[in-house]
C-alpha positions as CSV (number, residue, x, y, z in Angstrom):
1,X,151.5,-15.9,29.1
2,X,152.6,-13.5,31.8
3,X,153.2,-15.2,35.3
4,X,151.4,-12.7,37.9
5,X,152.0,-12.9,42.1
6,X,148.7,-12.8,44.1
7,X,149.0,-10.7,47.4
8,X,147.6,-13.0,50.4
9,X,144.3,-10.5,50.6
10,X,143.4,-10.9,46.7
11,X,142.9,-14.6,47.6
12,X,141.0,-13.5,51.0
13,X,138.7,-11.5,49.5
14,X,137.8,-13.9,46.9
15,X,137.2,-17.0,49.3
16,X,134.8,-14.1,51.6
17,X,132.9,-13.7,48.7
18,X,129.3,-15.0,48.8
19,X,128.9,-17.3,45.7
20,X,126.6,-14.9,43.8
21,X,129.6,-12.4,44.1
22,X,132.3,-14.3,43.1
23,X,132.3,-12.8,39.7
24,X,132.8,-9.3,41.5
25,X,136.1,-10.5,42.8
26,X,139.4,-8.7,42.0
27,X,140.5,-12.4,41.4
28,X,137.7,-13.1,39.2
29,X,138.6,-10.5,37.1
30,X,142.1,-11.1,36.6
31,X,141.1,-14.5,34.9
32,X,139.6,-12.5,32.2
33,X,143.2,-11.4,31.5
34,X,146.0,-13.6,29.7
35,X,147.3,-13.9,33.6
36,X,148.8,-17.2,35.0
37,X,149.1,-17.2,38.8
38,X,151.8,-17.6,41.9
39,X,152.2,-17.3,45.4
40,X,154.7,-16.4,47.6
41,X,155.4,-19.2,50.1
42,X,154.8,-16.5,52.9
43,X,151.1,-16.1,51.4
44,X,151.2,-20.1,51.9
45,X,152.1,-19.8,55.5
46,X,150.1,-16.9,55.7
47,X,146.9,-18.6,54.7
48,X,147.7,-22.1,56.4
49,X,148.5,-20.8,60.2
50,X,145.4,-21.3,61.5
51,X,143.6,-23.8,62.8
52,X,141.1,-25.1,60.8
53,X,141.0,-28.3,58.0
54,X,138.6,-27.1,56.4
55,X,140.2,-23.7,55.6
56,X,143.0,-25.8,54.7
57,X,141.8,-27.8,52.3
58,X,140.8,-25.0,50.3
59,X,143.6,-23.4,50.2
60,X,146.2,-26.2,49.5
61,X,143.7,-26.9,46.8
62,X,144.1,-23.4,45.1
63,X,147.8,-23.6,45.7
64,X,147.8,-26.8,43.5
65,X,146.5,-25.0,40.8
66,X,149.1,-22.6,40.6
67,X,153.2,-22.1,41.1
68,X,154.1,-21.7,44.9
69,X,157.1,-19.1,44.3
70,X,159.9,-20.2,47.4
71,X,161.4,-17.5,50.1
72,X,165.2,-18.1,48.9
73,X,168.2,-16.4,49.8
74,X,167.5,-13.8,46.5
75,X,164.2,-13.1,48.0
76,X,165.8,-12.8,51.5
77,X,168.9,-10.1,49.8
78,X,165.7,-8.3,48.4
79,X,163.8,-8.1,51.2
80,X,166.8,-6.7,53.4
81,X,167.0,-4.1,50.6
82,X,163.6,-3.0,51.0
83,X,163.7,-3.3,54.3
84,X,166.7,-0.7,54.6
85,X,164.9,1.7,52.0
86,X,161.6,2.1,53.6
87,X,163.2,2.3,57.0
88,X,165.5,5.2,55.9
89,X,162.5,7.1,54.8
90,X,159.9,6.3,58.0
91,X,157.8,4.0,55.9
92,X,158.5,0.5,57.2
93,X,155.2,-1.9,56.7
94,X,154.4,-5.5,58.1
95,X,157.0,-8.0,57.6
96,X,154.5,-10.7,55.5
97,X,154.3,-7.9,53.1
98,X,157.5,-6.8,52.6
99,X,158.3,-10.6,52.4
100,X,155.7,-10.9,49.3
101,X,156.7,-7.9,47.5
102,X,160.5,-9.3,48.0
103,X,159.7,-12.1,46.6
104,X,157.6,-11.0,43.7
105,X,160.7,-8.4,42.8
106,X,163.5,-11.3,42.9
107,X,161.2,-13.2,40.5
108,X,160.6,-10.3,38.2
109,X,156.5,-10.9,38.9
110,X,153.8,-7.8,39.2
111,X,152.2,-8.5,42.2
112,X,148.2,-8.0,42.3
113,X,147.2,-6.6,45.4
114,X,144.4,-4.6,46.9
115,X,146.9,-3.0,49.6
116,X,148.4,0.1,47.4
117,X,148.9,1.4,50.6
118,X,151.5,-0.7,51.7
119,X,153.1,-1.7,48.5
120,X,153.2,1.6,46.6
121,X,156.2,2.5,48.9
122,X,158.1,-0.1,47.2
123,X,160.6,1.0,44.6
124,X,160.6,-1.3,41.5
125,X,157.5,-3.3,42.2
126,X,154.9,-3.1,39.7
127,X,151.3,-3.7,41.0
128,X,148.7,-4.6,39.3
129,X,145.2,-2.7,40.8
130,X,141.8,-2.8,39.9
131,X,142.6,-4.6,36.7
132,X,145.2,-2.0,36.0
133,X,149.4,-2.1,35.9
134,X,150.7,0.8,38.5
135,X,154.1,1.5,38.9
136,X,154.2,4.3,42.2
137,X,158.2,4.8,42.4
């Protein structure tokens, strides 16, 4: 079974949900598919910096469900790859994401994501969007 990397807002956009629309949910979808699931550990510290328990608890549950991928020195090399390419071409994006797409690469993961924007200008990375594989470069 294929190992997939959840972008921080698949898992936002889920919890938002109101209960009858769960099933609506890019995330709700992709467990129709023969998907297991990760997380960068930046989408961990991503979704854990705020300031409430509650929030917490939810999360830390969900992250217990699935494999919490580490921000190692591989991911850091990748990262200050990317970093250097999209710079060079004017297209630099916010540093949790090119942190999550560096670590999805190093791990050879598809990362679903509902931010084509910002991660189509990543060369290599495979995204998976609306329940469909993209590869932009």
């Amino acid at each position: 079974m294929e190992i997939i990397c959840l972008d921080t807002n698949v898992l936002i956009a889920h919890k938002r949900a109101k209960k009858i629309d769960k099933d609506k949910t890019f995330l709700y979808r992709l467990t129709n598919n023969p998907y297991q699931f990760a997380v960068s550990s930046i989408t961990v510290y991503e979704l854990l910096r705020g300031d409430n328990n509650d929030e917490d608890a939810y999360w830390k549950a969900i992250f217990g469900n699935m494999k919490v991928l580490n921000f190692d020195s591989h991911c850091a090399q990748q990262a200050a790859h990317i970093y250097q390419n999209l710079k060079k071409r004017g297209m630099l994006i916010e540093s949790e994401d090119l942190l999550i797409s560096a670590t999805a690469l190093a791990n050879q993961m598809k990362l679903a994501t509902g931010n084509v924007k910002h991660f189509n200008r990543i060369e290599g990375l495979e995204l998976v969007v609306d329940d469909k594989i993209e590869k932009f470069i």
